[in-house]
Backbone atoms as SQL, in Angstrom:
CREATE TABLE atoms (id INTEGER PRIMARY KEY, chain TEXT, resi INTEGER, resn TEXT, atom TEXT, x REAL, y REAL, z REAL);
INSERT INTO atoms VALUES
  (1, 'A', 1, 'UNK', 'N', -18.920, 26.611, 15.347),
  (2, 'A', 1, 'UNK', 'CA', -18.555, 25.221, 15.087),
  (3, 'A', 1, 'UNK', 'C', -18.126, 25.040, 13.629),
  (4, 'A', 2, 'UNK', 'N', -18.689, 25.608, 12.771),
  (5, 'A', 2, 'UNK', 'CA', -18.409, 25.587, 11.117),
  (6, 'A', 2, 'UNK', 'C', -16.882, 26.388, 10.755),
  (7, 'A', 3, 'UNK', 'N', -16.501, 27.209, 11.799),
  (8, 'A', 3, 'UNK', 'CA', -15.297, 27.290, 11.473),
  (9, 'A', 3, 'UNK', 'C', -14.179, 26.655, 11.657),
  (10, 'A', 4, 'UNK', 'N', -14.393, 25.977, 13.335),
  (11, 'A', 4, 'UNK', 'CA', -13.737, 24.682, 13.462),
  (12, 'A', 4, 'UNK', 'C', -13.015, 23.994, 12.174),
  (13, 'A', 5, 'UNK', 'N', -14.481, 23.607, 11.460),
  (14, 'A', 5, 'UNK', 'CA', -14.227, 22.548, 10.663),
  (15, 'A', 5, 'UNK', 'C', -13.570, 23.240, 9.726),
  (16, 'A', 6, 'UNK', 'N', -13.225, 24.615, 8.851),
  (17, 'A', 6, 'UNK', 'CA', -13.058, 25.326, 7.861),
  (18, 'A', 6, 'UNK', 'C', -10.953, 25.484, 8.239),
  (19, 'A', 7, 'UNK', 'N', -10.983, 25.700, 9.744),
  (20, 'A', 7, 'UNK', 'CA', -9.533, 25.792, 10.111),
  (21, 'A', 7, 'UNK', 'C', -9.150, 24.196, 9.789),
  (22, 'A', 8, 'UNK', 'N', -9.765, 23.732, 10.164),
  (23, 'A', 8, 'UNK', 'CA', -9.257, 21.981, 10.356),
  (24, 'A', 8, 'UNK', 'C', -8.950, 21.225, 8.967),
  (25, 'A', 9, 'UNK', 'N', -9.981, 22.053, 8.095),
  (26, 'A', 9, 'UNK', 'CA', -10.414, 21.078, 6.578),
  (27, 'A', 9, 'UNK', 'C', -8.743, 22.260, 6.030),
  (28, 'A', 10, 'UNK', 'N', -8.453, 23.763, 6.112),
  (29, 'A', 10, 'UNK', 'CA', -7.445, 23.955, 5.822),
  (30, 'A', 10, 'UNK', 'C', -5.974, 23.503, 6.206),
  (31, 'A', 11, 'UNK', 'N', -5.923, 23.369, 7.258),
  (32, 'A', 11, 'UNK', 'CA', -5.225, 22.540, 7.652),
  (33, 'A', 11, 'UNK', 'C', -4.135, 21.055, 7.075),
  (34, 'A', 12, 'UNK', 'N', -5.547, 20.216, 6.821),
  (35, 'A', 12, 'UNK', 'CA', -5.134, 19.303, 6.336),
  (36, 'A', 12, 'UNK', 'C', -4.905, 19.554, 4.990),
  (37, 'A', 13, 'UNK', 'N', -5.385, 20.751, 4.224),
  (38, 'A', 13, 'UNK', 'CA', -4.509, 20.890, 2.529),
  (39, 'A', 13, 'UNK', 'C', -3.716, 21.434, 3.005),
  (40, 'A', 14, 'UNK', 'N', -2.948, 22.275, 3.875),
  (41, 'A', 14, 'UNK', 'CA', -1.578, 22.633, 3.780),
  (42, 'A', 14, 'UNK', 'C', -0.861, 21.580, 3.868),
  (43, 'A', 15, 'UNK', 'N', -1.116, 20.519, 4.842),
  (44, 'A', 15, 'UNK', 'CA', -0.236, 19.134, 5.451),
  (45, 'A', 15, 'UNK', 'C', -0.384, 18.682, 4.124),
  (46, 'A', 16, 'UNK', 'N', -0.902, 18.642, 3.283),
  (47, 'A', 16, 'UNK', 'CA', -1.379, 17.648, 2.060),
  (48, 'A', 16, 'UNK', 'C', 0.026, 17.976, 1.137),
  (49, 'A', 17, 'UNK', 'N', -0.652, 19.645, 0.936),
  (50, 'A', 17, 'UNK', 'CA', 0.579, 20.145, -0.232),
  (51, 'A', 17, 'UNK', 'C', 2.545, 20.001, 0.310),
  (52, 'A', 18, 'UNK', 'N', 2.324, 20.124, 1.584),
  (53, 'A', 18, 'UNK', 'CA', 3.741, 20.450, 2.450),
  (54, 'A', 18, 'UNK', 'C', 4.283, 18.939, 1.703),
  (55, 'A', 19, 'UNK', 'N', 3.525, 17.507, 2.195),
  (56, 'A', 19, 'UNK', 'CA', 3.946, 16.422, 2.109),
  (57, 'A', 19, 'UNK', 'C', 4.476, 15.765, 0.577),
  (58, 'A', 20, 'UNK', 'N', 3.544, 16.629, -0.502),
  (59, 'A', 20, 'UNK', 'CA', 3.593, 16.207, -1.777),
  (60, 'A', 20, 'UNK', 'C', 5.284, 17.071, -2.382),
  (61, 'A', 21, 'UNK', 'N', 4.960, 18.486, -1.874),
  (62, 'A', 21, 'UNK', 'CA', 6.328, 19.322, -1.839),
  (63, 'A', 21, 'UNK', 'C', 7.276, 18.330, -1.889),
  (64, 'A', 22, 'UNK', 'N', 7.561, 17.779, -0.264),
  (65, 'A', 22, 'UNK', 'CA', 8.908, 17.302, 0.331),
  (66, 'A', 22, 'UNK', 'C', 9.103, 16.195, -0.946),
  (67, 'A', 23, 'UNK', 'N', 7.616, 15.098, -0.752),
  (68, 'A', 23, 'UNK', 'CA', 8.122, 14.042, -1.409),
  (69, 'A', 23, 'UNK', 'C', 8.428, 14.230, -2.801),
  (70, 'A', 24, 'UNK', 'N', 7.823, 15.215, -3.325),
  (71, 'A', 24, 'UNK', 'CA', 8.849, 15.195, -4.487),
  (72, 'A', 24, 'UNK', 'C', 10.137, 15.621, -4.630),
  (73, 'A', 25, 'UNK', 'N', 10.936, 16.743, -4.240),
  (74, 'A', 25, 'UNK', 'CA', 12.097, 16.939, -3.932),
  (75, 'A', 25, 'UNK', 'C', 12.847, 15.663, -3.709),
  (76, 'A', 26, 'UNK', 'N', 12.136, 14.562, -2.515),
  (77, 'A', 26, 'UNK', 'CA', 13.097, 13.638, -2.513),
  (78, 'A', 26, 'UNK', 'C', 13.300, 12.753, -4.028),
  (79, 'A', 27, 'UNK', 'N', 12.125, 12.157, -4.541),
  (80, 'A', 27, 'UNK', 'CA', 11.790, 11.441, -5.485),
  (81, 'A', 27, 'UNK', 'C', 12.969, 12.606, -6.895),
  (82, 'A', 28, 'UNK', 'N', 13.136, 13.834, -6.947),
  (83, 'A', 28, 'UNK', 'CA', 13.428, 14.346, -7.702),
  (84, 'A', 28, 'UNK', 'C', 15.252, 14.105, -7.509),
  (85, 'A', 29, 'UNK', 'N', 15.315, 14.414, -5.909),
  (86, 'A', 29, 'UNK', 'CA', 17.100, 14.391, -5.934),
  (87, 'A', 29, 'UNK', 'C', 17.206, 12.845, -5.667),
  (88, 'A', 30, 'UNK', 'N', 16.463, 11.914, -5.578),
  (89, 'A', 30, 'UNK', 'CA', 16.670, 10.654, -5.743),
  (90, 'A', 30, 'UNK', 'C', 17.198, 10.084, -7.213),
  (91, 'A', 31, 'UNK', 'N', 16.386, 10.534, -8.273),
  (92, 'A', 31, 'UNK', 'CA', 16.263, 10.348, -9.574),
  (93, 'A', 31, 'UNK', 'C', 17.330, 10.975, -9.973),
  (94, 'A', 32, 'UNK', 'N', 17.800, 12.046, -10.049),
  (95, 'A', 32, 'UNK', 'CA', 19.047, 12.627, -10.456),
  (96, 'A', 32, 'UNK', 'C', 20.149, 12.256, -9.980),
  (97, 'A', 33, 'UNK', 'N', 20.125, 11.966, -8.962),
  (98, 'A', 33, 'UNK', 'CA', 21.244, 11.358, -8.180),
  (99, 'A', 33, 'UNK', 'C', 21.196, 9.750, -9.030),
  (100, 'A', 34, 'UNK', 'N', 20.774, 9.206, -8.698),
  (101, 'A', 34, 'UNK', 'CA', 20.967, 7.523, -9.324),
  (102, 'A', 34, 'UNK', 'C', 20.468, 7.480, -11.190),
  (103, 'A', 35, 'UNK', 'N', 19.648, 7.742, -11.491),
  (104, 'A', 35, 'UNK', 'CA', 19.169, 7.432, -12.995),
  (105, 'A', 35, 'UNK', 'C', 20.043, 7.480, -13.532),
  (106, 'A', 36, 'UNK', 'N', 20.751, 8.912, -14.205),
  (107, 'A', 36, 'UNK', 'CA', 21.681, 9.587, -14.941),
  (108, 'A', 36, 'UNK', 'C', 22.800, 8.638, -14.637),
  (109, 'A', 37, 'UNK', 'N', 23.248, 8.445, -13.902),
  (110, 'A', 37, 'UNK', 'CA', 24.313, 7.616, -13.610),
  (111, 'A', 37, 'UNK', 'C', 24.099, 5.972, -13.911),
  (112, 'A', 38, 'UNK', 'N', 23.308, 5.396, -13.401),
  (113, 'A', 38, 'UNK', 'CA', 23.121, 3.741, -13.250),
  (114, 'A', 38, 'UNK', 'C', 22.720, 3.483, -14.821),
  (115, 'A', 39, 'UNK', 'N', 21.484, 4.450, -15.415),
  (116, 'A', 39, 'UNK', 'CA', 20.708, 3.981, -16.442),
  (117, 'A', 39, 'UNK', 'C', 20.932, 4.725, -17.706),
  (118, 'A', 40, 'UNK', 'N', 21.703, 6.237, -17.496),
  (119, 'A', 40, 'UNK', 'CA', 21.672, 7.066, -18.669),
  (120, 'A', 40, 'UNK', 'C', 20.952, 7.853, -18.973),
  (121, 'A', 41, 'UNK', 'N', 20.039, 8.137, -17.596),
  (122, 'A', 41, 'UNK', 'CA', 18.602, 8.424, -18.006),
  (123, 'A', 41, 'UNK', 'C', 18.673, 10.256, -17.892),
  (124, 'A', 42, 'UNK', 'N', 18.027, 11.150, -18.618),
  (125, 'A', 42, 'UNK', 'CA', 18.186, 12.462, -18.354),
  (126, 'A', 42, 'UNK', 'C', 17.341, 13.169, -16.868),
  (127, 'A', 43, 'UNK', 'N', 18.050, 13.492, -16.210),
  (128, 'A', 43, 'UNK', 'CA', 17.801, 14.420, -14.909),
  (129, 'A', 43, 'UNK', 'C', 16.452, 15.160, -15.107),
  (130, 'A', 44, 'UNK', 'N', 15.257, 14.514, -14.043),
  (131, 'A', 44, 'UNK', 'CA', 13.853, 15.474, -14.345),
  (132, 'A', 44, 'UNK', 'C', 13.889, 17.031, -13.390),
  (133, 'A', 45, 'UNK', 'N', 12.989, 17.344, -13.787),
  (134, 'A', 45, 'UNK', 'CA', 12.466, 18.711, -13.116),
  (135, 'A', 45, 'UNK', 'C', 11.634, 18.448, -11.502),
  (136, 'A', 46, 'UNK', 'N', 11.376, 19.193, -10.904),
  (137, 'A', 46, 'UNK', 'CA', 10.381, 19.168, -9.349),
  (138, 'A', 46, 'UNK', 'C', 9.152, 19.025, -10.140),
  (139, 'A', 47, 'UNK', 'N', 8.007, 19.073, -11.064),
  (140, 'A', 47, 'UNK', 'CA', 6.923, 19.005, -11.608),
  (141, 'A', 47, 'UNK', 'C', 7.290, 17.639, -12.300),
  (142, 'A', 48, 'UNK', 'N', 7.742, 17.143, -12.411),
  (143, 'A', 48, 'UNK', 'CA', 7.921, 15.279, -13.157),
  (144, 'A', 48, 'UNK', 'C', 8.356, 14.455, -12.163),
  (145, 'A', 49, 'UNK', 'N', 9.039, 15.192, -11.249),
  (146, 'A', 49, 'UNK', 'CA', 8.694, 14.460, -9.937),
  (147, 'A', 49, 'UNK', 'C', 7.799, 14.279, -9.403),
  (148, 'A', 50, 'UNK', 'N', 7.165, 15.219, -9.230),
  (149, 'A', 50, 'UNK', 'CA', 5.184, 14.987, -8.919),
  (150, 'A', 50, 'UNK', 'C', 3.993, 14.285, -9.820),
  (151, 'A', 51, 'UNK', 'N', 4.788, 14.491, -10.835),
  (152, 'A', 51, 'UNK', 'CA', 3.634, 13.486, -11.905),
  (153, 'A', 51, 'UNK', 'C', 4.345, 11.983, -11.541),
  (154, 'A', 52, 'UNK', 'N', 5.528, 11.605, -11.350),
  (155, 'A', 52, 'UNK', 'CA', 5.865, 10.716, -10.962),
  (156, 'A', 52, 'UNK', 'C', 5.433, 10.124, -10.153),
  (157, 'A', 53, 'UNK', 'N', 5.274, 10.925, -9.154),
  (158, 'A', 53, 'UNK', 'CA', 4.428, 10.484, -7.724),
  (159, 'A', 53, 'UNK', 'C', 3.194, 10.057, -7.784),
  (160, 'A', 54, 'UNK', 'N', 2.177, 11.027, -9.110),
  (161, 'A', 54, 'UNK', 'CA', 1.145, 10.759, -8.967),
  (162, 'A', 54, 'UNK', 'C', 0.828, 9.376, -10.107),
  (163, 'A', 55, 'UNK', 'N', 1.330, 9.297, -10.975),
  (164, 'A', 55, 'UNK', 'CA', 0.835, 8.194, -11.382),
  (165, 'A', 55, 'UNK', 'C', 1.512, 6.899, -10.947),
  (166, 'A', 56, 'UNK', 'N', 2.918, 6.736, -10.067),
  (167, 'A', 56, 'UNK', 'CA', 2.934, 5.655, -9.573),
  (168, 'A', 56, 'UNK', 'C', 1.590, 5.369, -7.983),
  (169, 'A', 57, 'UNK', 'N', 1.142, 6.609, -7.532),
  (170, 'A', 57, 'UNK', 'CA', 0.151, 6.419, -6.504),
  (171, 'A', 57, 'UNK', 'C', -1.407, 5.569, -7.711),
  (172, 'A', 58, 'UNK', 'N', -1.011, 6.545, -8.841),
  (173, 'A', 58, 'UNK', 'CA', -2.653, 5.581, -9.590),
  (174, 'A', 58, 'UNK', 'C', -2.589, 4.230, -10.048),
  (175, 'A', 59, 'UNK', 'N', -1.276, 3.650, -10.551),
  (176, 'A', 59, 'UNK', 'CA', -0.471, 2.380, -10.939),
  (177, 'A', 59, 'UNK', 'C', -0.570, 1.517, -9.901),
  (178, 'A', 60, 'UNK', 'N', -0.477, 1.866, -8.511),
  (179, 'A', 60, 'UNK', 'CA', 0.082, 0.792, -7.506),
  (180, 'A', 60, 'UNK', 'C', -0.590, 1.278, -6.108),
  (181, 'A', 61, 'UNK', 'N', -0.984, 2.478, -6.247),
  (182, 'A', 61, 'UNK', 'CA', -2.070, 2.418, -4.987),
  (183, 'A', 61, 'UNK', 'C', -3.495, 2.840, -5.094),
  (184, 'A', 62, 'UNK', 'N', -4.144, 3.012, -6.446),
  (185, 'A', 62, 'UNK', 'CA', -5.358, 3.519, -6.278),
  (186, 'A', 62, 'UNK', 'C', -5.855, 4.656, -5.578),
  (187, 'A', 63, 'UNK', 'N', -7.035, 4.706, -5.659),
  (188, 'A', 63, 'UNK', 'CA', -7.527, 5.827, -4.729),
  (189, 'A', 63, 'UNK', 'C', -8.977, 5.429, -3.728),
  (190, 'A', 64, 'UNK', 'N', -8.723, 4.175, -2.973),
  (191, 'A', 64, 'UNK', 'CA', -9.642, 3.886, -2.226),
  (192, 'A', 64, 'UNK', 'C', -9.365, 4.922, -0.878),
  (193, 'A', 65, 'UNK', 'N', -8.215, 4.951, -0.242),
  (194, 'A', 65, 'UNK', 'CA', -8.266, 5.687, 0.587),
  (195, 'A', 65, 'UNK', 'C', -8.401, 5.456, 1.915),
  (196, 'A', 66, 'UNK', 'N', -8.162, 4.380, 2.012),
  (197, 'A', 66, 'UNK', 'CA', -8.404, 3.467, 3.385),
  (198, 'A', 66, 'UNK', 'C', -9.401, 3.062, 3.710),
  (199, 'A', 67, 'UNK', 'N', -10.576, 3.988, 2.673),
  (200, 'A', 67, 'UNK', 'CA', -11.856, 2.863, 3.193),
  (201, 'A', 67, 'UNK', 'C', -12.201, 1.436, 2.962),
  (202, 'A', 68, 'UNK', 'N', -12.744, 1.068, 3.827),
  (203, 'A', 68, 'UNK', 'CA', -13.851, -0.148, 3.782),
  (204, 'A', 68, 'UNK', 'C', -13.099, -1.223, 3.995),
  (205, 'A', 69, 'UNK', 'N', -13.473, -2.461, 4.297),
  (206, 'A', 69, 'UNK', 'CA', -12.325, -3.673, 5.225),
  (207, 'A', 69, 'UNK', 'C', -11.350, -3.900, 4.041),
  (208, 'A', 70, 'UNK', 'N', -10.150, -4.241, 4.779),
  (209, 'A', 70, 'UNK', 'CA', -9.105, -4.404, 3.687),
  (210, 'A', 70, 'UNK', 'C', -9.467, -6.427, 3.308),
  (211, 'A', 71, 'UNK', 'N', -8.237, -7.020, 2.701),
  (212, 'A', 71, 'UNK', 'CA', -8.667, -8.057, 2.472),
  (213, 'A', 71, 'UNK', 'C', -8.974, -8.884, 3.323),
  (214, 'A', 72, 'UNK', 'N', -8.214, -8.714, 4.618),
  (215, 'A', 72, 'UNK', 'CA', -7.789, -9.262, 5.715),
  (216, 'A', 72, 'UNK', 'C', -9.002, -9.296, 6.174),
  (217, 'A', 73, 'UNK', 'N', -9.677, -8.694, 6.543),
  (218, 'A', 73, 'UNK', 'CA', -10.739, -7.773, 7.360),
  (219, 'A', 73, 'UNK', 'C', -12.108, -8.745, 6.306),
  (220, 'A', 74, 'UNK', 'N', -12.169, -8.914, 5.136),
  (221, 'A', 74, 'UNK', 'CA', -12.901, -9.681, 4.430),
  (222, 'A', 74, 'UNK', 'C', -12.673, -11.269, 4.693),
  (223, 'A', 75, 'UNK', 'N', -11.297, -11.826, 4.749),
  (224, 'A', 75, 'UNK', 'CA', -11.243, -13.154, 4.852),
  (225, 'A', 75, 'UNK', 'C', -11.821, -13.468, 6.160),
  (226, 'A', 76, 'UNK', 'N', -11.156, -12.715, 7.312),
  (227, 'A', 76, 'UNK', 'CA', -11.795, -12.876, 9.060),
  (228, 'A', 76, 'UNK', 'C', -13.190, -13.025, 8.796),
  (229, 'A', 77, 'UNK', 'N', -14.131, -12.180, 7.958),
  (230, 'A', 77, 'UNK', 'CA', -15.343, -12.064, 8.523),
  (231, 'A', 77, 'UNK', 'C', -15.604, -13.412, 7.695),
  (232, 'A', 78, 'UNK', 'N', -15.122, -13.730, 6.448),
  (233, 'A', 78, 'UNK', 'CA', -15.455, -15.231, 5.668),
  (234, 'A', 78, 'UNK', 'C', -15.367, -16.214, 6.655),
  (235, 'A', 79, 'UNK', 'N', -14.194, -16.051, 7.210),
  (236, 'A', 79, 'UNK', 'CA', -13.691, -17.205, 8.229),
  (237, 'A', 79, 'UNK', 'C', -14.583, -17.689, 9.294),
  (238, 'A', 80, 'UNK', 'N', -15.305, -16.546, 9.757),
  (239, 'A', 80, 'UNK', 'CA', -16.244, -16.462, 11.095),
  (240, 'A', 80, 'UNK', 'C', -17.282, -17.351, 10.585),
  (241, 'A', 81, 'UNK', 'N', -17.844, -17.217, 9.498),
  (242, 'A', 81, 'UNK', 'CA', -19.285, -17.475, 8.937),
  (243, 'A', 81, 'UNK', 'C', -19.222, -19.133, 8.620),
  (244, 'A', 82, 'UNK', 'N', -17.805, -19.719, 8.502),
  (245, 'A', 82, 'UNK', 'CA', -16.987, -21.018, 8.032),
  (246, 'A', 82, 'UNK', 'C', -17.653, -21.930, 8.816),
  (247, 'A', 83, 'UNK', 'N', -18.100, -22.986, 8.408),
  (248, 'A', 83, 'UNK', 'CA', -18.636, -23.869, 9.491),
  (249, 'A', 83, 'UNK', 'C', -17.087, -24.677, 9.741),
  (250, 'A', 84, 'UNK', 'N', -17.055, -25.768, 10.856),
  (251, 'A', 84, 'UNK', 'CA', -15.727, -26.604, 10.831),
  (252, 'A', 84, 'UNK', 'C', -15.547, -27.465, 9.580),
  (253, 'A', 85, 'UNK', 'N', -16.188, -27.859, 8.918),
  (254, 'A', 85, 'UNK', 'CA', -16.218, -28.612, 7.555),
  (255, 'A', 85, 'UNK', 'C', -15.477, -27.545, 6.509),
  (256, 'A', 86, 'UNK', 'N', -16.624, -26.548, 6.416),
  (257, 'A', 86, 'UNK', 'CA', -15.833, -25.725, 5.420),
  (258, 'A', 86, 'UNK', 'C', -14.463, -25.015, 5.595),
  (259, 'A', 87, 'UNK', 'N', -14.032, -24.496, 7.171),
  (260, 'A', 87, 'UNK', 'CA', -12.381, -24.601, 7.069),
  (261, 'A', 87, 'UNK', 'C', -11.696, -25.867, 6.895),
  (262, 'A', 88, 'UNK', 'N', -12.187, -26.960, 7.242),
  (263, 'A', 88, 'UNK', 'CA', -11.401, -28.137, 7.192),
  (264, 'A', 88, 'UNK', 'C', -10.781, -28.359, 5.682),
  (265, 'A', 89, 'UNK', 'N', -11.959, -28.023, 4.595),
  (266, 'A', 89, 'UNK', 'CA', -11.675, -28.096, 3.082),
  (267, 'A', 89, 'UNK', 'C', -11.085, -27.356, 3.030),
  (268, 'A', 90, 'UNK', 'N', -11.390, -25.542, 3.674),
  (269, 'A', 90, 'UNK', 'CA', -10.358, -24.593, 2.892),
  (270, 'A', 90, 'UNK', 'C', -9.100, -25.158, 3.048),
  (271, 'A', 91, 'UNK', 'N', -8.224, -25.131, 4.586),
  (272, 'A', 91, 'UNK', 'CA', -7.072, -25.923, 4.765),
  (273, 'A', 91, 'UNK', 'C', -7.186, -26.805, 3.652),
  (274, 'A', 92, 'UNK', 'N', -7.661, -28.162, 4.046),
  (275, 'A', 92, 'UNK', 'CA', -6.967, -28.739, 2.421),
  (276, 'A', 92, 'UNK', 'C', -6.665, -28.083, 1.072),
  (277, 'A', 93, 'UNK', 'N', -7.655, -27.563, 0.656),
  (278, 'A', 93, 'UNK', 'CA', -7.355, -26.927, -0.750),
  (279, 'A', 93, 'UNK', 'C', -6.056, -26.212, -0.494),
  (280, 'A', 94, 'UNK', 'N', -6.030, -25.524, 0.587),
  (281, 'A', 94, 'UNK', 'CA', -4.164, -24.668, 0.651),
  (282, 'A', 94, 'UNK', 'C', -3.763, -25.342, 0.734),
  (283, 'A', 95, 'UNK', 'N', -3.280, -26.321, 1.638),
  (284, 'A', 95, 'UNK', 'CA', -2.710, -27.502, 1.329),
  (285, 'A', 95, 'UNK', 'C', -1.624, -27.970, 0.156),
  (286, 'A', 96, 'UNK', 'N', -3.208, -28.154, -0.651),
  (287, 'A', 96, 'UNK', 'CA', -2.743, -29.371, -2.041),
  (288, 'A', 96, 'UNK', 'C', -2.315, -27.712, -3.030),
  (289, 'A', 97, 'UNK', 'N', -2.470, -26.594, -2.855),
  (290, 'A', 97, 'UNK', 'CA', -1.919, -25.319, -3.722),
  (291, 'A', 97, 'UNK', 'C', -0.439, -25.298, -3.068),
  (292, 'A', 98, 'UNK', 'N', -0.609, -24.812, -2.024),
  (293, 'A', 98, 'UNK', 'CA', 1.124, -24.129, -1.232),
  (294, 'A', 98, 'UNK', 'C', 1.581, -24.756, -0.631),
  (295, 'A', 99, 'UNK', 'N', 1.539, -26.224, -0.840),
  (296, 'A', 99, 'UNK', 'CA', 1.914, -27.439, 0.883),
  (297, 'A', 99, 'UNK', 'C', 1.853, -27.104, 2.131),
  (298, 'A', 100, 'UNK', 'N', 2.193, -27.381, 3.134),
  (299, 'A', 100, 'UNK', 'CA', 1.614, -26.994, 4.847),
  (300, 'A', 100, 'UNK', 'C', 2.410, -25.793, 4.938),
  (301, 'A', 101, 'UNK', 'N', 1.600, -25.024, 5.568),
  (302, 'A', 101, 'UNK', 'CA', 2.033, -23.556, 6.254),
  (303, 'A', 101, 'UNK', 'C', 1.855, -23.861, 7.806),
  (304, 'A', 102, 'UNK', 'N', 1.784, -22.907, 8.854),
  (305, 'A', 102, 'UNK', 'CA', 1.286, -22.723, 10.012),
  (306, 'A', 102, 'UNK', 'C', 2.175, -23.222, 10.733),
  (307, 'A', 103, 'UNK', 'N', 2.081, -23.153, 12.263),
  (308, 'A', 103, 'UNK', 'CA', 2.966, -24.204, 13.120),
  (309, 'A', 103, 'UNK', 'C', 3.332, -25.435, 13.096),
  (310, 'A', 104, 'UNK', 'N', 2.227, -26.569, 12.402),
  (311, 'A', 104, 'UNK', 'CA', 2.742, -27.453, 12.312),
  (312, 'A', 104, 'UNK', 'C', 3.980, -28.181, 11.539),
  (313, 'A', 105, 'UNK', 'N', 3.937, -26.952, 10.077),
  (314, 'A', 105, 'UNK', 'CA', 4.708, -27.084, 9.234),
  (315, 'A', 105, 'UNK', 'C', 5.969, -26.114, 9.503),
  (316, 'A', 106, 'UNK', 'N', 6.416, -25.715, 10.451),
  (317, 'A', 106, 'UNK', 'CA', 7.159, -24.796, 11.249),
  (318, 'A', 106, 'UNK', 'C', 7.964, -25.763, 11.930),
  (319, 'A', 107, 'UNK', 'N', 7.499, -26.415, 12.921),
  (320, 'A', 107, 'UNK', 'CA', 8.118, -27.805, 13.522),
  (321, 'A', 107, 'UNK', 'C', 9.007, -28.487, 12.569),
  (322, 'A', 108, 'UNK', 'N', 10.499, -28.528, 13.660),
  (323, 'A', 108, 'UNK', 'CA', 11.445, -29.544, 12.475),
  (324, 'A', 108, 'UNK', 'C', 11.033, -30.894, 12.885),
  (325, 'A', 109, 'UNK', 'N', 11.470, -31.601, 11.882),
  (326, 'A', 109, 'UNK', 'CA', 11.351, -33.114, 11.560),
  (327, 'A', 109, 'UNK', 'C', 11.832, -33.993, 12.023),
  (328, 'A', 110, 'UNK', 'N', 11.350, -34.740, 13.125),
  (329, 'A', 110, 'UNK', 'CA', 12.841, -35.892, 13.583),
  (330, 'A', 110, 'UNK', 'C', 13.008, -37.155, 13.088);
């Protein structure tokens, strides 16, 4: 059974490295292709393509990793716990912030 997991856990670093490979190549003939041209900018290497990758993944996606409820998954469970009073206010407060959303504010006007 422990090897199972040893083929499986290799596995997924080959898929890991294969994916980081490709995407940089693209990110690399992306950048050379448009920068140099649009911006002036000098043509990078396949290794600054990958640092590229990796610090726009630390800039703009973190490293949670899919765990734990996303926000969505936090507001639902807020929502559940809401008595009818307290959605009635939340609605208002959106309201008087973003004016009417939802279906009603969807409906044209006669």
């Amino acid at each position: 059974m422990k090897q199972h997991w040893i083929f499986k856990g290799v596995k997924i670093v080959l898929f890991v490295l294969l994916a980081a490979t490709v995407l940089s190549f693209v990110v690399m003939n992306l950048w050379n292709w448009l920068a140099p041209a649009l911006f002036g900018l000098h043509p990078i290497s396949f290794w600054q393509a990958l640092g590229l990758l990796v610090l726009t993944k630390i800039l703009f996606g973190g490293f949670r990793g899919g765990r734990g409820p996303s926000w969505r998954g936090r507001m639902s469970e807020r929502w559940e716990r809401m008595t009818p009073e307290e959605r009635e206010r939340f609605r208002a407060g959106m309201k008087a912030r973003c004016g009417p959303f939802g279906s009603r504010a969807a409906a044209p006007k006669a």
